[in-house]
C-alpha positions in Angstrom: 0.0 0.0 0.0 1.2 3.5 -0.7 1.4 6.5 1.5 0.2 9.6 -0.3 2.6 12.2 -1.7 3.2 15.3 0.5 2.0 17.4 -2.2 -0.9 15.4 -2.5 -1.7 15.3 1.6 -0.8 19.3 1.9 -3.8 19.5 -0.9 -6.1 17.8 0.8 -5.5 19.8 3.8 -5.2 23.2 1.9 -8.9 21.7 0.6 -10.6 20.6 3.6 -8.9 23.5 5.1 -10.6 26.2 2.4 -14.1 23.6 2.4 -14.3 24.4 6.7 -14.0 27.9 6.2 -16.8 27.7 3.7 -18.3 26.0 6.4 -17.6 28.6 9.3 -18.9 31.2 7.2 -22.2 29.8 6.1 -24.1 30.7 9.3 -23.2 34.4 8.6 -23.8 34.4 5.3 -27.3 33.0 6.1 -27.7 35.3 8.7 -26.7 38.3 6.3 -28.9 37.1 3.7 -31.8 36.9 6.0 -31.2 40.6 7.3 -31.4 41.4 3.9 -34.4 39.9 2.7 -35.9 41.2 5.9 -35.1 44.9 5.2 -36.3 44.5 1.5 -40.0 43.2 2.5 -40.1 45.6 5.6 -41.5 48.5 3.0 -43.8 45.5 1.4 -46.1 45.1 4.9 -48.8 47.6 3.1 -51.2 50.2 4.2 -53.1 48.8 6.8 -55.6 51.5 7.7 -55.8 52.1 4.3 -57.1 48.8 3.5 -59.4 48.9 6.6 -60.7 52.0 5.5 -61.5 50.2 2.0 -63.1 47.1 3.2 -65.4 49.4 6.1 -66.6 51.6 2.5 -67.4 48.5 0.7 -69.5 46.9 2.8 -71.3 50.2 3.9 -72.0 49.7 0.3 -73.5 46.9 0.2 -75.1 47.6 3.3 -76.6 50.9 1.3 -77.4 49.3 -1.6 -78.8 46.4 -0.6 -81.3 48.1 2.2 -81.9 50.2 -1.2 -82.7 47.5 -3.9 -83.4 44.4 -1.3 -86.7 43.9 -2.2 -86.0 44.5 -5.7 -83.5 41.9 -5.6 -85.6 39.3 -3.3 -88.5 39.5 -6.6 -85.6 38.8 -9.2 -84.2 35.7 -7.4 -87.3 34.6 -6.3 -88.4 34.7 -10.1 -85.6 33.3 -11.6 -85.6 30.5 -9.2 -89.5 29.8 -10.1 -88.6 29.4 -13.6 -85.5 26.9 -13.5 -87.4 24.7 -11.0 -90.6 25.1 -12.7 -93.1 26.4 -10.6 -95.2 29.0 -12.1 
């Protein structure tokens, strides 16, 4: 059996050397990328009362229109539902 060059053994040691580094370093690097992706959707977290304000106007909306046309609408679905089962 043959012992390995010292070239070849100071290799693999300048490569597992350069490989646990790599290794060392990938916690930070995960922890940097993380800050970053953080701080890029901070701005994305939207307009909350904005969007409250928007869903309170709709349904006041609906709430006005149907207190408007309720009994309008009641007739057309009643109707409409008379004719596809068939009662007349």
């Amino acid at each position: 059996m043959s012992t390995p060059s010292r070239s070849s053994r100071r290799g693999a040691v300048r490569l597992s050397g350069s490989l646990g580094a790599a290794a060392l370093d990938c916690p930070r690097r995960a922890r940097a990328l993380a800050v970053r992706a953080c701080r890029a959707l901070a701005p994305e977290r939207g307009d909350v009362p904005g969007w409250v304000l928007v869903t309170l106007m709709t349904a006041g909306l609906v709430v006005a229109l149907w207190t408007v046309a309720g009994p309008a609408l009641v007739n057309i679905f009643t109707s409409a539902m008379n004719k596809v089962t068939g009662a007349i």
